[in-house]
C-alpha positions, 0 to 999 in steps of 0.5 A, a space after each residue: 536427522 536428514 537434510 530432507 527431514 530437516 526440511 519438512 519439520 520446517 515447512 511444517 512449523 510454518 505457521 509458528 514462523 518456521 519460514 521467515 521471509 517467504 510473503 513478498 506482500 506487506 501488510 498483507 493481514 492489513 495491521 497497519 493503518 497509518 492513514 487511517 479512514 479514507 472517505 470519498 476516494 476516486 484513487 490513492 492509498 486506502 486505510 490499509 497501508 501499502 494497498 492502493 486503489 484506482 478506477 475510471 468512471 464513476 466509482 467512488 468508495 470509503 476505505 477503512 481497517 475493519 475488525 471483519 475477519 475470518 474465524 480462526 485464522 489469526 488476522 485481527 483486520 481487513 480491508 473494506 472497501 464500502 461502495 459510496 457512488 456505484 457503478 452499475 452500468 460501466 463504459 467501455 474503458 471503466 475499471 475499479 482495481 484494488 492493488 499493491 505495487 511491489 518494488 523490482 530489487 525484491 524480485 530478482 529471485 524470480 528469475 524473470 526473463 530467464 528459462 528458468 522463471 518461477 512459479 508464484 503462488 498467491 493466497 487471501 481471505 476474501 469475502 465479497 458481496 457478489 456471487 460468481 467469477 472474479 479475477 486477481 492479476 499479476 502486472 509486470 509493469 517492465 514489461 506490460 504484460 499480464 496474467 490473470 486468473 479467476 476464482 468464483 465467489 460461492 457464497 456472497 458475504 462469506 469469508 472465502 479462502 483462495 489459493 492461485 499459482 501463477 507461471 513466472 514469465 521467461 521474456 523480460 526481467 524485472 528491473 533491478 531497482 526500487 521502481 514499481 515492477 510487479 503490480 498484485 491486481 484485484 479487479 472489481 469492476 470493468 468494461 468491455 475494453 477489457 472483458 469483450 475477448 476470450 480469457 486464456 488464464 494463466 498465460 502472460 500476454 498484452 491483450 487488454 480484450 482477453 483479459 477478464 472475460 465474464 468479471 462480475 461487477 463488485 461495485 453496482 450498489 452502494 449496499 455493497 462492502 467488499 473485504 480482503 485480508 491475509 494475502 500473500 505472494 510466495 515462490 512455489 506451487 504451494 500456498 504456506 500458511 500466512 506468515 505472521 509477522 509482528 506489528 513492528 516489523 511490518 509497520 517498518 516495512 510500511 514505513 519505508 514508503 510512507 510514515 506519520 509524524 505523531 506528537 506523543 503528548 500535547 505540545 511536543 517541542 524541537 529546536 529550529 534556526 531561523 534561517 530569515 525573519 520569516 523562516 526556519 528550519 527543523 530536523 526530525 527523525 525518520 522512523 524508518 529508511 525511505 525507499 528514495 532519498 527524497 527533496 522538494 525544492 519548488 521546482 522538482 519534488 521525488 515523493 511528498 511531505 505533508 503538513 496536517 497538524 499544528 505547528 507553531 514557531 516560537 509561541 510555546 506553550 500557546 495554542 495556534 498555528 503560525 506556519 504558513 507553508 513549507 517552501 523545501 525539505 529534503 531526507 537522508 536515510 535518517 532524518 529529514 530537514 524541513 523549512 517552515 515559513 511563518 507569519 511571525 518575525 523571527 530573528 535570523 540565524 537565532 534559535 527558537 521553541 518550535 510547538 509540534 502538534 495541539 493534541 496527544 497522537 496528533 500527526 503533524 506530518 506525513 512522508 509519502 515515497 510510494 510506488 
């Protein structure tokens, strides 16, 4: 069999996984919600995992994983976006974005900044509550150009299938590291700071003006939902079929920038050395490698660790909570160590039950290393 056959039974055994790797999108088909729910969000990651949202004005929206897909196309999830304070008459400056943000040492492939930069195709599901033109924007943050491109919605409440190609860009690299490089834009609302010029599509350029000429607004009315779901970004002209990965391993990937920490049952315990009579210290496993090596220390913090369960020194099996905050953490590649202040008084340098969580799937807490 030819090299050349070879090639094309691959490429069209695509939707069986045949090419792997090609998405440089994660959580694209929207499967991980680690978050959960997002109510009453001006900005911030929304329920979907890896997806972002930020705005100017007065824009204000609940985030969820939603069951809504398009019929026969294999995606269990979307993401909604439910408008909750409209914006229907925005100033200048305004804007509403829905984006994910992709890490540069990803995309040296490329070739960026080189002649011979390669053309990206980018693909969706979308269904949106508006009629008319929309535009999805590709933001080369080392180097602060753009490029924009529109698609026109025919039918509002509609699952709608897009396919764009956008032109690599020959002037600046992407940097070769795990910083934020290349943002994947979707503009639902704007003002005329960004509208009042004319939009040359697929050109990259640093005119804030041309950038989305004739953008309908998404977010008018709080009766609007706007969906968005199997997403992905791939080297070519071509758009593949979406590449269907597995729930593990697209929760890993999402976990390299932000993980929970579920307790299994009731009452979950670990070990912890008190370090004072007043505080101790625990190590827990990560799930999976951070994209920074993080710490917090009181004075400069990379990334963020969060309490938002029940966790209590030295008072298993009792119900309650007796840590009162966590003065410094700090995570290698594999575990994270976290110190717990306490309102009870421990012995130093003794060892003590620690009761992680007071109910089954609780998260206690959450690691966030995002862009």
């Amino acid at each position: 069999m030819s090299r050349a056959r070879d090639l094309a039974d691959l490429g069209g055994s695509a939707d069986a996984g045949g090419l792997t790797g090609r998405n440089l999108i994660i959580n694209g088909n929207m499967a991980c919600s680690q978050r959960g729910t997002q109510t009453d969000q001006t900005s911030g990651y929304t329920a979907c995992d890896r997806w972002n949202f930020i705005e100017s004005g007065s824009t204000v929206i609940t985030t969820s994983q939603s069951t809504d897909t398009p019929a026969s196309q294999g995606f269990a999830n979307s993401l909604k976006v439910d408008v909750t304070t409209a914006s229907g008459t925005p100033s200048a400056s305004h804007y509403a974005i829905i984006r994910q943000k992709l890490e540069g040492q990803d995309l040296q492939h490329l070739l960026y900044g080189t002649s011979s930069a390669k053309k990206i195709t980018l693909s969706f599901w979308v269904k949106s509550p508006k009629t008319g033109k929309q535009y999805v924007e590709l933001y080369h943050t080392d180097a602060a150009y753009h490029n924009q491109q529109s698609y026109t919605i025919a039918a509002a409440n509609t699952w709608q299938y897009v396919s764009l190609t956008y032109n690599g860009y020959e002037t600046t690299a992407f940097d070769n590291d795990n910083g934020n490089s290349l943002m994947i834009q979707y503009w639902l609302m704007t003002g005329s700071d960004y509208t009042s010029g004319t939009t040359t599509e697929n050109t990259w350029h640093n005119t804030n003006a041309n950038r989305f000429s004739g953008l309908v607004n998404v977010v008018d009315n709080t009766a609007n939902n706007w969906f968005l779901t199997g997403v992905q970004l791939e080297v070519g002209e071509t758009a593949t079929p979406f590449e269907h990965r597995s729930y593990g391993d697209e929760l890993r990937r999402c976990q390299r920038f932000f993980q929970s920490f579920e307790t299994g049952r009731v009452n979950t315990s670990l070990v912890s050395i008190a370090t004072s009579t007043s505080q101790a210290v625990i190590n827990m496993p990560l799930q999976a490698e951070p994209r920074v090596l993080a710490s917090h220390d009181g004075s400069l913090a990379s990334g963020t660790f969060t309490k938002t369960g029940t966790v209590a020194i030295n008072a298993f099996p009792s119900s309650g909570d007796n840590v009162t905050s966590i003065p410094f953490w700090v995570c290698n590649s594999t575990e994270i160590t976290v110190a717990l202040n306490t309102s009870t008084t421990l012995v130093q340098y003794n060892g003590y039950v620690t009761r992680i969580g007071g109910s089954n799937g609780e998260t206690v807490f959450t690691l966030d290393v995002e862009l």
